[in-house]
C-alpha positions in Angstrom: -1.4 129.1 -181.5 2.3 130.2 -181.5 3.2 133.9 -180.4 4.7 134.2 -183.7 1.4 133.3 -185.7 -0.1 135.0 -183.6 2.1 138.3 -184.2 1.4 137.5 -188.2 -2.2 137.2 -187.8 -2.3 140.8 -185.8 0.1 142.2 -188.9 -2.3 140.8 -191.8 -5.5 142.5 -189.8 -3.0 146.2 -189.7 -2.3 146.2 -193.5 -5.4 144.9 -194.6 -7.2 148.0 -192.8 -4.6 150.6 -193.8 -4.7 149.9 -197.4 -8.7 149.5 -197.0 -8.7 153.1 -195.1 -6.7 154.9 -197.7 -8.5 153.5 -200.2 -11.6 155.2 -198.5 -10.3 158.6 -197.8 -8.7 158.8 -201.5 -11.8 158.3 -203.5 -13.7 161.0 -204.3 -16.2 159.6 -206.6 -19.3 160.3 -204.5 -18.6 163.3 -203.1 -21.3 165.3 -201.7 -20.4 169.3 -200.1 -21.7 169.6 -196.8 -24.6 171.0 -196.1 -23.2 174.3 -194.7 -21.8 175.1 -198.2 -24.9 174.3 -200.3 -26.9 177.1 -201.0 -30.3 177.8 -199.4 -33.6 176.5 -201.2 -35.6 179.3 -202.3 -39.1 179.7 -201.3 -40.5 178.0 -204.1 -38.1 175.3 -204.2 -39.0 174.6 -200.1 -42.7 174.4 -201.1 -42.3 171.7 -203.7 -40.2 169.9 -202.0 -42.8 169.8 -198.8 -45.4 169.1 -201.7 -43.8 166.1 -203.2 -43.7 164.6 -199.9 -47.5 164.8 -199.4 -47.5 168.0 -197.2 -50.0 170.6 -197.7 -48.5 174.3 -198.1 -50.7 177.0 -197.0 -50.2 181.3 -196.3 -50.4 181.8 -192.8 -53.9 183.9 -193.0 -55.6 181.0 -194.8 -54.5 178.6 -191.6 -56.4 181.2 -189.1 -59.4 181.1 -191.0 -59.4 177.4 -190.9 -58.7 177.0 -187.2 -61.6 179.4 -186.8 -64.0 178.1 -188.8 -63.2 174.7 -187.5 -64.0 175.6 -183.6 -67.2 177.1 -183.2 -68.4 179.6 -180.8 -69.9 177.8 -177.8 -72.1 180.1 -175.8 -72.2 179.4 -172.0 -74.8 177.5 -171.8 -73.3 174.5 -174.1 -70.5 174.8 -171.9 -72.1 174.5 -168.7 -73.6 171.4 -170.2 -70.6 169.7 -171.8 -68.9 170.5 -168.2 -71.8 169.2 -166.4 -71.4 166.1 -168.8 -67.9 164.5 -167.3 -66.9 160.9 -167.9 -67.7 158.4 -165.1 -64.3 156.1 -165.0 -64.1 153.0 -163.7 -61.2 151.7 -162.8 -59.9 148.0 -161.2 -57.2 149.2 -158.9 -54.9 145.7 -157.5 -53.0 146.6 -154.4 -50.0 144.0 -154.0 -47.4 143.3 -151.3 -45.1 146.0 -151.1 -47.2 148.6 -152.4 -47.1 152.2 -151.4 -49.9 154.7 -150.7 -47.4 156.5 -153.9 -47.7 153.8 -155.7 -51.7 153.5 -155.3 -52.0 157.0 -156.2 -50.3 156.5 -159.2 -52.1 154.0 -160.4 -55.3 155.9 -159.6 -54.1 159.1 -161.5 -53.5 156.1 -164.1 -56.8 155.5 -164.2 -58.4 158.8 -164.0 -60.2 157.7 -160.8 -58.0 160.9 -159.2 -57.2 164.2 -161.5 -54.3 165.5 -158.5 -52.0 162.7 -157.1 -50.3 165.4 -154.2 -54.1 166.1 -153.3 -54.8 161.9 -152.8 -51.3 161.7 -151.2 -52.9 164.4 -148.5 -55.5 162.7 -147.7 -54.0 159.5 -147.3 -52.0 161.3 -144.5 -54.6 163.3 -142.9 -56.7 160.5 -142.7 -53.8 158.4 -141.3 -54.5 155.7 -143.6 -50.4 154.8 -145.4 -50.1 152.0 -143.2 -53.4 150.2 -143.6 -53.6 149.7 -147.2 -55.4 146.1 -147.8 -53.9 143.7 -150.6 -56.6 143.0 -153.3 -58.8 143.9 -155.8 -60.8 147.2 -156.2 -63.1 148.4 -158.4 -63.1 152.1 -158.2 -65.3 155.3 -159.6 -63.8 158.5 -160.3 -67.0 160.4 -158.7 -65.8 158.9 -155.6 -64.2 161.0 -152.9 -60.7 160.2 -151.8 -62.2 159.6 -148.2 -64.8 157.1 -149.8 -61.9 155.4 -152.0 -59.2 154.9 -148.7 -62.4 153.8 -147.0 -62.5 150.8 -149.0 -58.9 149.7 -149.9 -57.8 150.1 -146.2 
């Protein structure tokens, strides 16, 4: 391609978007104000809106009776029972090459075998065990202790 077609070709694409430009900016026929200078919805106007679109529009009061009558007192006793209750989770940990003792205690925070990964991370070290994590498999209890769980991936 010649420097000169090419010159022609870079022309057509400059008028062809200046006339299409203009021909944007000087219609008007949809104009819509922005939404600074329309006026606020009134109250009612809000709450049919948010009704049209399938939301539920309540006083404030009436949503504190709900919330209350939806959670039930539990006296102490029920609680020291649904705390005594915890989940047992068992979790396959896999320890590959390269793999920090950070990078095994997130995974085990993952897995909710561990509830405080800075706590694992602390006894990793005072048990001197970073540098003797084994590559494989482990299946893994969150009523274990962390001694009990580096006992068995180092």
């Amino acid at each position: 391609m010649s420097s000169n077609a090419l010159q022609q070709f870079a022309g057509g694409l400059f008028i062809s978007s200046a006339v299409l430009g203009g021909v944007y900016w000087l219609s008007s026929s949809n104009e819509v104000p922005p939404v600074s200078e329309q006026e606020p919805l009134s109250h009612e106007q809000m709450k049919y809106e948010l009704e049209s679109e399938g939301f539920a529009v309540i006083p404030l009061s009436e949503l504190h009776q709900l919330r209350e009558a939806a959670s039930p007192e539990v006296s102490l006793e029920e609680e020291e029972e649904i705390t005594e209750e915890e989940s047992i989770y068992i979790f396959q940990l896999e320890i590959t090459a390269g793999m920090t003792s950070y990078d095994v205690a997130d995974r085990l925070l993952t897995g909710r075998v561990i509830t405080d990964r800075s706590e694992f991370l602390h006894s990793v070290d005072t048990l001197e065990k970073s540098t003797s994590l084994k590559i494989g498999t482990y299946q893994l209890r969150s009523d274990m202790s962390h001694e009990e769980i580096l006992n068995i991936i180092s």
